[in-house]
BAFI-256254 format. One record per residue (C-alpha): residue number from 1; residue in one letter; z, x, y. Coordinates in steps of 0.001 Angstrom, whole numbers, plus 500000, padded with zeros to 6 digits. Layout:
REM residues N
(NUM "a" (Z X Y)),
...
END
This chain:
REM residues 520
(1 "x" (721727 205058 423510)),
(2 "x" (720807 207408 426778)),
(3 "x" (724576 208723 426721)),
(4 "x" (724260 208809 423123)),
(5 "x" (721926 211640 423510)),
(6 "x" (722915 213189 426353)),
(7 "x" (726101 213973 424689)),
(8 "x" (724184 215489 421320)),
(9 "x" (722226 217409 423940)),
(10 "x" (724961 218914 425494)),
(11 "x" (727191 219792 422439)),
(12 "x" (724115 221979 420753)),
(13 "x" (723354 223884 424075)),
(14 "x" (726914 224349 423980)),
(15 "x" (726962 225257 420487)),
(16 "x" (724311 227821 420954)),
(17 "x" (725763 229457 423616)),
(18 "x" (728478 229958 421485)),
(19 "x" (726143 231511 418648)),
(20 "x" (724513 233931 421835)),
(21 "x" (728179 234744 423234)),
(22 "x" (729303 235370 419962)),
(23 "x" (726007 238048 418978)),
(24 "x" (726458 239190 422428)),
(25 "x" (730055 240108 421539)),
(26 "x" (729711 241402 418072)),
(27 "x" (726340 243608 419222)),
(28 "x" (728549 245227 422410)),
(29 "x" (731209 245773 419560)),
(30 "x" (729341 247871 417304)),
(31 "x" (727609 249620 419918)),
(32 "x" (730948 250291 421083)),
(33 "x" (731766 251787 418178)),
(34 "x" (728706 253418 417161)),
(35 "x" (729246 255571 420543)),
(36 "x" (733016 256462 420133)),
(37 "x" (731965 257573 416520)),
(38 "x" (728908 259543 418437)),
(39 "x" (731570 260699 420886)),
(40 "x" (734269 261354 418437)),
(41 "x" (731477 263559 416309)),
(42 "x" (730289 265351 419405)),
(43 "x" (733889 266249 419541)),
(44 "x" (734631 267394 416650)),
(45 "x" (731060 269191 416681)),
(46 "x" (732300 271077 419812)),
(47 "x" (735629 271886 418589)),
(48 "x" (734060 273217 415377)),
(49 "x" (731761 275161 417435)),
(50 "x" (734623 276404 419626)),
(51 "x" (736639 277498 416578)),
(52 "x" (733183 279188 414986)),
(53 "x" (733031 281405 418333)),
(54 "x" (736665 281975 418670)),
(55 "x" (736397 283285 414944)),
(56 "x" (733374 286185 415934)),
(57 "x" (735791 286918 418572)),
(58 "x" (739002 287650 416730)),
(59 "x" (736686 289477 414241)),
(60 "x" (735218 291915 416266)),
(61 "x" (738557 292424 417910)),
(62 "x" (740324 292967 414971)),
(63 "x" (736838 295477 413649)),
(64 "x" (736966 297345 417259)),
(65 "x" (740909 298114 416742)),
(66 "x" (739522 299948 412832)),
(67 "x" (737501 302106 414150)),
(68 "x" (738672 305226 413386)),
(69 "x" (736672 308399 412466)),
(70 "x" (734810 309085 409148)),
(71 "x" (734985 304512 409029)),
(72 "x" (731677 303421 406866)),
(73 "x" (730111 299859 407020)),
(74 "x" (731361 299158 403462)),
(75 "x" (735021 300186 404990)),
(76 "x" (734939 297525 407840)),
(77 "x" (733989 294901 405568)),
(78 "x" (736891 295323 403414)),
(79 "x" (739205 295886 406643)),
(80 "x" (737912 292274 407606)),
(81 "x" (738920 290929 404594)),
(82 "x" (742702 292335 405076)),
(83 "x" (743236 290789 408398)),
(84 "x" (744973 287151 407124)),
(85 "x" (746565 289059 404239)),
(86 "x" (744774 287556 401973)),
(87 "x" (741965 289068 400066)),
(88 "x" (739701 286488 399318)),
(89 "x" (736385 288138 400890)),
(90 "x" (736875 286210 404409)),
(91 "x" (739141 286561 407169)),
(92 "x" (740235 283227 408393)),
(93 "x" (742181 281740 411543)),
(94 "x" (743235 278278 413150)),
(95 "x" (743010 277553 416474)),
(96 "x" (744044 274318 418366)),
(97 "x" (744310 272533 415496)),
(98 "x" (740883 273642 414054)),
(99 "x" (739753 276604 411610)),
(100 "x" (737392 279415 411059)),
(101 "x" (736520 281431 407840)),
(102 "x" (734357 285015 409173)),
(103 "x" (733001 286911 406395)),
(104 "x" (731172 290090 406772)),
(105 "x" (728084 292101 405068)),
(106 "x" (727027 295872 405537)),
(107 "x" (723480 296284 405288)),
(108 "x" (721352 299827 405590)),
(109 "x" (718452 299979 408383)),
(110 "x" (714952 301417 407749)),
(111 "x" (716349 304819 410050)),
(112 "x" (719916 304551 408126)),
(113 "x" (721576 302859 409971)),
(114 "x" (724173 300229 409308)),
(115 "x" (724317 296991 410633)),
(116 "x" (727193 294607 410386)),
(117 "x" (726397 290732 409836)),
(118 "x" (729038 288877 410797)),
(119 "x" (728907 284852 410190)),
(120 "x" (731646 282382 411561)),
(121 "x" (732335 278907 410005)),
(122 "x" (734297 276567 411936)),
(123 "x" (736084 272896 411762)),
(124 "x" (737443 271165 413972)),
(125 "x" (741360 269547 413378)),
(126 "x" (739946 266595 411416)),
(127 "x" (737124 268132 409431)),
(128 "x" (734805 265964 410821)),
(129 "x" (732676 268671 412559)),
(130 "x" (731184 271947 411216)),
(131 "x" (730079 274851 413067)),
(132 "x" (728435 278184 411505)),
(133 "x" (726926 281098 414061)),
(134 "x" (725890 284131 412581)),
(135 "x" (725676 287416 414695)),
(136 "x" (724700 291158 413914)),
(137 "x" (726657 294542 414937)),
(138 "x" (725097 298220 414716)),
(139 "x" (727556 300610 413633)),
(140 "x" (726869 303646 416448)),
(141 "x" (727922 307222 414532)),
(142 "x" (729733 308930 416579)),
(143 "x" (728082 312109 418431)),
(144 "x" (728832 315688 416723)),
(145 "x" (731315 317708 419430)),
(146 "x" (731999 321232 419757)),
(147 "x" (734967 322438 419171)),
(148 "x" (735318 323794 422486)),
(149 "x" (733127 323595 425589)),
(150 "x" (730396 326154 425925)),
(151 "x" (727728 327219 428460)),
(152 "x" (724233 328399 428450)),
(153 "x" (722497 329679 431779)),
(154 "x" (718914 329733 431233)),
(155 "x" (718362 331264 434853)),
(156 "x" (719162 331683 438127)),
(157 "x" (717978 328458 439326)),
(158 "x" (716309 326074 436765)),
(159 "x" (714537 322941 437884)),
(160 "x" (713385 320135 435396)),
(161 "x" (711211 318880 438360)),
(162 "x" (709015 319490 440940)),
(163 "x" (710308 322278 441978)),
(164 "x" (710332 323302 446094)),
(165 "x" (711462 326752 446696)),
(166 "x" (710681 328798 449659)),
(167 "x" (711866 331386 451454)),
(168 "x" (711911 335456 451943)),
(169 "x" (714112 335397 448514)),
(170 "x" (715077 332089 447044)),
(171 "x" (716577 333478 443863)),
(172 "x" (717136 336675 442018)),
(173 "x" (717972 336706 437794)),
(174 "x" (718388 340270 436253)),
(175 "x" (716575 343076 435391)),
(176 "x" (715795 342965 431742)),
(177 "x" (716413 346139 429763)),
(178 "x" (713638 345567 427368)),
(179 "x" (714251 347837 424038)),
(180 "x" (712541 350936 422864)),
(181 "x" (709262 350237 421242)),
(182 "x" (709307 349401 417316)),
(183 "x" (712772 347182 418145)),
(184 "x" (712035 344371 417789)),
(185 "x" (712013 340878 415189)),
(186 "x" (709200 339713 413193)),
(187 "x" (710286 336108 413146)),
(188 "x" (708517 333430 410246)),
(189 "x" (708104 329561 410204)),
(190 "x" (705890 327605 408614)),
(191 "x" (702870 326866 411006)),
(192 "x" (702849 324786 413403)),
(193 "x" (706683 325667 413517)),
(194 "x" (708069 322356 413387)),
(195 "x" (710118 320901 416446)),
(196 "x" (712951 318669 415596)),
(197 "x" (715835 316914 417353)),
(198 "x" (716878 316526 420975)),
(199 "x" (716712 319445 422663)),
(200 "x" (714100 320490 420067)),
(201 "x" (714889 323465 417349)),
(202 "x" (712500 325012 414845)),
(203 "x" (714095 326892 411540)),
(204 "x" (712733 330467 411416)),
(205 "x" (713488 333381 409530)),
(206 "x" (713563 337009 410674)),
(207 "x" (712756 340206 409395)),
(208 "x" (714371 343221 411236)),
(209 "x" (712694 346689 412744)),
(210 "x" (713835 349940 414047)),
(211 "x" (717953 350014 414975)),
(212 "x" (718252 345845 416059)),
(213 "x" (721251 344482 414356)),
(214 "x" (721476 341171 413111)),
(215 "x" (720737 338018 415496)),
(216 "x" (723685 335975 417038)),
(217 "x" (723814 332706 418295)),
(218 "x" (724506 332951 421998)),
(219 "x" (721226 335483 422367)),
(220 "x" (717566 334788 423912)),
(221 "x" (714460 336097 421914)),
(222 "x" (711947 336904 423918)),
(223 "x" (707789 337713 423071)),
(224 "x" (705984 340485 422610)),
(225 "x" (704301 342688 425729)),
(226 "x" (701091 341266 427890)),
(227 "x" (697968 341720 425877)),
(228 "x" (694142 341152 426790)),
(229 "x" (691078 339706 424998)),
(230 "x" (687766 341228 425863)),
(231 "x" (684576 338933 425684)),
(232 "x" (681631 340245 423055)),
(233 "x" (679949 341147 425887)),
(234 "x" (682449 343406 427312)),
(235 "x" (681895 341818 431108)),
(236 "x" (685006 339948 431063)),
(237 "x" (688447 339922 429919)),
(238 "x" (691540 337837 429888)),
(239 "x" (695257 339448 430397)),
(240 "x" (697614 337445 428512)),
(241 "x" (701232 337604 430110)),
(242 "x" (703546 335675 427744)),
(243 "x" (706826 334023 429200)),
(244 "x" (707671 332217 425570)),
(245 "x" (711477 332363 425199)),
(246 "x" (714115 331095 422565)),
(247 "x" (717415 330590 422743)),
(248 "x" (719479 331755 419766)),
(249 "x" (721424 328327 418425)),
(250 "x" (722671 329685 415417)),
(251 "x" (721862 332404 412973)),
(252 "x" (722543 333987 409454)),
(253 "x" (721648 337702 408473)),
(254 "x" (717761 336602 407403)),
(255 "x" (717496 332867 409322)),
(256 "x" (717921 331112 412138)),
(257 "x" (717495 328032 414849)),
(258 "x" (715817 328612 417687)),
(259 "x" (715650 326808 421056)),
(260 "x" (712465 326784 422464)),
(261 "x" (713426 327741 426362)),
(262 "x" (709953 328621 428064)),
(263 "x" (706128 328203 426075)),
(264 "x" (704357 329312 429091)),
(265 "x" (702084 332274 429667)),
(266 "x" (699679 333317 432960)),
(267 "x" (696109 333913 432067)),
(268 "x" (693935 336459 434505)),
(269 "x" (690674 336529 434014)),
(270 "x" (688457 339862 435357)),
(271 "x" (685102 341139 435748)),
(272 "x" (683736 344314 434916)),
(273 "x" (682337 346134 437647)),
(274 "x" (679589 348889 436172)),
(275 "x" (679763 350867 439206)),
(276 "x" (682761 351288 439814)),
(277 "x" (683729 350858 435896)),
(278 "x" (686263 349048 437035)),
(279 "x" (688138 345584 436241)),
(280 "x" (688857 342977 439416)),
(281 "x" (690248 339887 439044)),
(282 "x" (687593 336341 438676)),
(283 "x" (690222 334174 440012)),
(284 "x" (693388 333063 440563)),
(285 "x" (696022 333722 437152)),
(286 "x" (696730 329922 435848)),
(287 "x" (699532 329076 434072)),
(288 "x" (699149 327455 430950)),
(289 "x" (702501 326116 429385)),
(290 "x" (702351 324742 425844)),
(291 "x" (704097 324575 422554)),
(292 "x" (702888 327413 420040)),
(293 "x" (700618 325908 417096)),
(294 "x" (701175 329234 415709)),
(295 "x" (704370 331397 414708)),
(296 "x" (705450 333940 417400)),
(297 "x" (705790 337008 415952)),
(298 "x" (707053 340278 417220)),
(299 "x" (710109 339558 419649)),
(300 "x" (712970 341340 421019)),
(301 "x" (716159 340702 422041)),
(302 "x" (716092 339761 426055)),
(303 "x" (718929 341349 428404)),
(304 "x" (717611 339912 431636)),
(305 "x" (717697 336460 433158)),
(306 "x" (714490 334993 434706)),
(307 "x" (714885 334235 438472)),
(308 "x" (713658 330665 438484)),
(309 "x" (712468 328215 435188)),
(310 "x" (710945 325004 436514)),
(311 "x" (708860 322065 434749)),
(312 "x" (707000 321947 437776)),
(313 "x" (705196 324294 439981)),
(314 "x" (706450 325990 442532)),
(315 "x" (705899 325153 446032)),
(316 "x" (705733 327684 448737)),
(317 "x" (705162 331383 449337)),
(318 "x" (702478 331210 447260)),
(319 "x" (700315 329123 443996)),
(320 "x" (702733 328075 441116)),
(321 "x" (704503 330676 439085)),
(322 "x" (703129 333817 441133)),
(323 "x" (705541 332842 444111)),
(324 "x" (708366 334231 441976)),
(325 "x" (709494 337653 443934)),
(326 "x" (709105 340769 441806)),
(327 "x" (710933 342622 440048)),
(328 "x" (712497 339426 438589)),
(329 "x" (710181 336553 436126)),
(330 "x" (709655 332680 437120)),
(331 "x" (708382 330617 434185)),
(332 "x" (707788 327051 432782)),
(333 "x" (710285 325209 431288)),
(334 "x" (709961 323220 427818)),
(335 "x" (713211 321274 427871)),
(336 "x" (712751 318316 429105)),
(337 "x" (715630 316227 431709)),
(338 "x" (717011 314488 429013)),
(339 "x" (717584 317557 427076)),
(340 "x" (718819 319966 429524)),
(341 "x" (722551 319275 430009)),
(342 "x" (722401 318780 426058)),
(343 "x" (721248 322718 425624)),
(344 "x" (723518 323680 428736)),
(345 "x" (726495 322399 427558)),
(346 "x" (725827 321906 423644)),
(347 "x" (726769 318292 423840)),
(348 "x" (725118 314756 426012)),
(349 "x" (726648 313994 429615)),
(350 "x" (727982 310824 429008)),
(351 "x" (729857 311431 425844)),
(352 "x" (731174 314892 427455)),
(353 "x" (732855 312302 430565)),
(354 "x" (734155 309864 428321)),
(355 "x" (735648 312511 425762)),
(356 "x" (737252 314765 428462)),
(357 "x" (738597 311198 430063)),
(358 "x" (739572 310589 433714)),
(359 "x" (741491 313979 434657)),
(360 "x" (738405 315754 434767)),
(361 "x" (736340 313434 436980)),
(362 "x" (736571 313636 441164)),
(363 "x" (740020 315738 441174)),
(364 "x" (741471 316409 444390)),
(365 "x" (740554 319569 446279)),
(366 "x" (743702 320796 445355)),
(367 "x" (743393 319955 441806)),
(368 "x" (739883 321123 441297)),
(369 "x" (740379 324243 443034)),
(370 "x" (742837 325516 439954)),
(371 "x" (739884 323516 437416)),
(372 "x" (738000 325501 435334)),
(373 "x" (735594 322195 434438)),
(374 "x" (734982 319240 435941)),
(375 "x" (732819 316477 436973)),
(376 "x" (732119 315472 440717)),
(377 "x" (730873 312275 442285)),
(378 "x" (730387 313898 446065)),
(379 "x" (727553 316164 447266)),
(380 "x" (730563 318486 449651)),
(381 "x" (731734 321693 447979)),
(382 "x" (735247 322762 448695)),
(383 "x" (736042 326099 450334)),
(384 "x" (738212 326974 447649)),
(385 "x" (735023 326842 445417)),
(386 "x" (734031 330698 446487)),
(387 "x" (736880 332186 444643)),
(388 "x" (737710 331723 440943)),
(389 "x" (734143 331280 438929)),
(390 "x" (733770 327576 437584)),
(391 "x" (731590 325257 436562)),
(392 "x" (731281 322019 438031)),
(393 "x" (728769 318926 437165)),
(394 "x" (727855 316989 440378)),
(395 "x" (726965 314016 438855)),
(396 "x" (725028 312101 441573)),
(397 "x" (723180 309388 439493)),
(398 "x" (722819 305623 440824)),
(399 "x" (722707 307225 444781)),
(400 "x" (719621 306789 446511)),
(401 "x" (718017 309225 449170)),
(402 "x" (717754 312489 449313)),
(403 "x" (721081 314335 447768)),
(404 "x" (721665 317106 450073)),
(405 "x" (724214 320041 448586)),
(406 "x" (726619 321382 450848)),
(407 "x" (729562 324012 451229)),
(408 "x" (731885 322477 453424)),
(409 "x" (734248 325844 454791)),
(410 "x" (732423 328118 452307)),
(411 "x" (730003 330367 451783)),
(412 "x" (729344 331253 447921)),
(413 "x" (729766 328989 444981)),
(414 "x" (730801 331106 442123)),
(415 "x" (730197 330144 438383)),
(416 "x" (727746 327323 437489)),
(417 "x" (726910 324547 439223)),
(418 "x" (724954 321792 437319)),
(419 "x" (723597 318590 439603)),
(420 "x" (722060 315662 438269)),
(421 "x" (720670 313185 440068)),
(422 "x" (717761 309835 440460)),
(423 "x" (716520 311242 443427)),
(424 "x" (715494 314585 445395)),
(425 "x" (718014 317455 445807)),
(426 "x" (717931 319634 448589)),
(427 "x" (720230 323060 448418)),
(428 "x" (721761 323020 452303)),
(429 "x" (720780 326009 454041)),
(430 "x" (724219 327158 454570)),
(431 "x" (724890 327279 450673)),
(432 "x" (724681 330213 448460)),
(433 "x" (725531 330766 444873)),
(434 "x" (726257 333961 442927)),
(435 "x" (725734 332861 439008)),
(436 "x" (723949 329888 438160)),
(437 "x" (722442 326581 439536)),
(438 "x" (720826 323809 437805)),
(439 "x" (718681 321201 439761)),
(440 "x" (718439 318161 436963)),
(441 "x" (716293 315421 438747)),
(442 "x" (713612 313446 437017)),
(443 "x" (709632 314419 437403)),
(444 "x" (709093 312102 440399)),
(445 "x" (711278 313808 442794)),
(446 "x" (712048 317306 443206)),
(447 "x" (714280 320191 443782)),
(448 "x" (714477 321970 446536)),
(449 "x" (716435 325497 447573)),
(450 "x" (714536 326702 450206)),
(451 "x" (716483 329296 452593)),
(452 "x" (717442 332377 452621)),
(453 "x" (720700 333736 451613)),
(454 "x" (724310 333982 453111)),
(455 "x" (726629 336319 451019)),
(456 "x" (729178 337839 452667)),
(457 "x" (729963 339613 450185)),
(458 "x" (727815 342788 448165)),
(459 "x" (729639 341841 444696)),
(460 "x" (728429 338495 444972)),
(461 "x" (724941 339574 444918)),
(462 "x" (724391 343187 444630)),
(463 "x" (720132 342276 443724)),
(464 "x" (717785 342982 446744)),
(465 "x" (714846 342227 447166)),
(466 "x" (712015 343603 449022)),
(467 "x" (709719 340586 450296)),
(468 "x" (706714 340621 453092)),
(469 "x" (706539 338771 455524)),
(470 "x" (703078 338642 458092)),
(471 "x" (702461 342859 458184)),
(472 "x" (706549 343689 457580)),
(473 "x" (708099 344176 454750)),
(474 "x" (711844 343743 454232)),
(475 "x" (714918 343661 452207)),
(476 "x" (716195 340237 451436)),
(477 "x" (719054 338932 449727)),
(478 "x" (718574 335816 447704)),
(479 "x" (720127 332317 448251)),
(480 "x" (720825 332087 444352)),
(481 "x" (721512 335164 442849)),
(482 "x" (722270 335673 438812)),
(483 "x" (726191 337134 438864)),
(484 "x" (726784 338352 434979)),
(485 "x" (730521 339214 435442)),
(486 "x" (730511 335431 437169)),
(487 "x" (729175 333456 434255)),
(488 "x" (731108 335299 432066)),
(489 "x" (734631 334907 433482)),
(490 "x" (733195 330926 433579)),
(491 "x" (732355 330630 429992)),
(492 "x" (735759 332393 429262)),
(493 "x" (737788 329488 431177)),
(494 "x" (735508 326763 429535)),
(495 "x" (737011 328041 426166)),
(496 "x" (740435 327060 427478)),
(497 "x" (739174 323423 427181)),
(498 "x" (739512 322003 423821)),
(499 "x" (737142 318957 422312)),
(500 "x" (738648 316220 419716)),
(501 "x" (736953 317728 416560)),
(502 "x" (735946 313700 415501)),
(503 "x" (735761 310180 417243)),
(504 "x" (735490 306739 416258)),
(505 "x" (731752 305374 415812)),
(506 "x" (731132 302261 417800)),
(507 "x" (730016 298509 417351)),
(508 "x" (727356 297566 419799)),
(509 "x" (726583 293773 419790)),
(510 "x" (722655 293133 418852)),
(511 "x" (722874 289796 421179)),
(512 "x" (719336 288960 420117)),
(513 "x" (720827 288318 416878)),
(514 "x" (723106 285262 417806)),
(515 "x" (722381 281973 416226)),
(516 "x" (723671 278641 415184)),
(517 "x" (723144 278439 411811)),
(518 "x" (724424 274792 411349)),
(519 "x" (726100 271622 413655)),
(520 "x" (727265 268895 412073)),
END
């Protein structure tokens, strides 16, 4: 009877071990394949995913190689559509095994703009996963180029900086031949004369007097004489000496655009002295540079070039502006650092590089002494540079220290040289240039041509100046010295160098814009 039950025992633990191998079994069998159908879907989500991306790519590929000049949002999207030679509003690919389907939209920006929404559905070989991304694309007009290179010399030396020049006689512009009296524009804007665009312009128009002919673009306006303001009182006065200049951009026979140049003006303030009935000075002149609220009248045509226009004061042989050496004017400048090679050269830095393309950046000696134009990486100056009038951009951006110009063998530069930099420039003392030199560094560092000059040579620099030093006075000739017949022969070579008339606009990736829409 014992055995009996012993042996019943035994055959239902046996039994149920059976029943908990047999769960055991069939549980580690569905969770094995509940995790290759995870794995296999994770798969397929990737590959989907993989074919989604490689879809944007091939799309903005295929976009980049339409660009072509005059293309329009609308146009792209229908040049998408042509890629698989099928016109069924997508373009669609395969790729190891799977598939994409990229369609495109246009839309119009708050500033006009157009931004391209492009949005990539992928699958992977078995349809099992699904992948969509979306991204966004600005369509970048491309700039407005001359037609040929041009040049505009505001003065001797112009600084967009603080500005360190010292010396017996730094720099020397021209003498300006100012016209007979009742010669003269009465120019008209609507107050406060609007500034727009980069460099800033304002839309006048112009009535003529006396024998002036009509205005030009290329010419510089400049305003009316000093005038004074006498207090009610008649103890005190102010003289009013008024630097504003504007550079002709373009012009009909009654309108034009004007570049505002310099907005500055010293202010002298005196005292009447009853004994003596005489006028002596209160106090230092101050400088006051600002944009006119008002429209400036009466101007004439200017035939001179100021000796120095800086954004900053000048350091040195003297308190701001009033260091300038007579005969010759020093004045504030308006345009800002961003804006300067833009009204120098009629066209941004960057786009000028890439549109000219590699043969005009860091020549060899030999090939940039025959250049008329070209850009420059090094601070050295060959010899060969004190022959043939050029211009030359030393473009020193992304170096760090002081940026120390140099002739290396020479002793005049001849043309205009433009240098642009992050960080201070210093003019070597053994350099000298008859023409035009432009020190464009931001406002926290400076520009510096300190020295005398070096010229060798009278028709580099025929301007003296007398300057007095101590108890002695003496004649001087400047380390920068305005050459006419110099930036003329320059300008004449730039016109040699001809500008595509139109290039491609641009797609520039908004990367902020990338998102999976859906993963399945």
């Amino acid at each position: 009877m014992n055995t009996q039950r012993q042996h019943g025992f035994a055959l239902a633990l046996v039994l149920s071990l059976m029943i908990v191998i047999g769960l055991l079994v069939t549980a580690t069998a569905v969770m094995s394949a509940s995790g290759l159908r995870a794995t296999t879907n994770d798969a397929a989500r990737s590959q989907a995913f993989f074919a989604a991306q490689t879809g944007l790519q091939r799309a903005r590929a295929k976009l980049n190689n339409s660009l072509v000049s005059g293309l329009t949002g609308a146009q792209l999207v229908t040049n998408l559509d042509s890629y698989d030679n099928v016109t069924d509003g997508a373009f669609k690919g395969t790729v190891d095994g799977g598939s994409f389907t990229v369609t495109a939209t246009a839309t119009t920006t708050a500033t006009g703009g157009t931004v391209i929404v492009l949005s990539s559905e992928g699958n992977d070989p078995n349809t099992v996963g699904n992948s969509k991304i979306e991204t966004q694309y600005e369509l970048i007009a491309p700039p407005t180029l001359p037609s040929t290179l041009t040049m505009n010399a505001p003065a001797t030396l112009t600084i967009t900086s603080k500005s360190k020049v010292t010396g017996d006689a730094p720099a020397a512009g021209k003498k300006n031949n100012k016209p007979a009296a009742g010669n003269n524009y009465t120019i008209t804007c609507t107050a406060p004369c609007a500034r727009t665009g980069s460099p800033a312009e304002m839309q006048v128009t112009y009535a003529k007097s006396g024998t002036v002919t009509d205005l030009k673009a290329g010419q510089y306006l400049d305003m009316g004489d000093p005038y004074e303001t006498i207090a009610a009182d008649g103890q005190t006065k102010t003289v009013v000496t008024p630097y504003q200049r504007y550079f002709v951009k373009s012009a009909t026979m009654s309108s034009a655009t004007l570049v505002p140049i310099n907005e500055s003006e010293t202010r002298q303030t005196f005292n009447y002295d009853k004994n003596s009935k005489t006028w002596t000075p209160s106090a230092t002149a101050s400088v006051v540079t600002n944009e006119l609220s008002t429209t400036p009248t009466k101007m004439y045509l200017r035939d001179g070039v100021d000796s120095i226009i800086t954004s900053g004061p000048l350091d040195g042989n003297g308190t701001g502006l009033a260091s300038c050496a007579s005969p010759y004017n020093c004045s504030g400048s308006t345009i800002n650092r961003n804006d300067m090679f833009k009204f120098v050269f009629g066209v941004d830095i960057d786009v000028l590089k890439q549109t000219l393309g590699s043969s005009f950046i860091n020549p060899s000696d030999t090939a940039a002494c025959t250049m008329a134009f070209h850009f420059t990486t090094s601070n050295k100056i060959p010899a060969c540079y004190s022959n043939d009038p050029r211009v030359v951009v030393m473009d020193l951006r992304g170096q760090t220290g002081t940026q120390v110009v140099d002739l290396t063998g020479s002793t005049t530069f001849k043309g205009l040289l433009y240098v642009i930099a992050d960080s201070n420039v210093k003019i070597a003392n053994n350099a000298s240039f008859a023409g035009a030199l432009v020190l464009d560094v931001p406002s926290t560092a400076s520009g510096d041509a300190s020295g005398t000059g070096n010229f060798q040579q009278s028709a580099d620099c025929s301007e003296i100046i007398q300057v007095k030093t101590g108890n002695n006075s003496k004649d001087e000739k400047p380390k920068a010295c305005y050459n006419e017949a110099y930036i003329n022969t320059a300008k004449s070579r730039l016109g040699s160098i001809t500008l595509p008339s139109t290039t491609a606009p641009t797609l520039k990736w908004l990367a902020e814009t990338w998102r999976e829409v859906k993963s399945q």
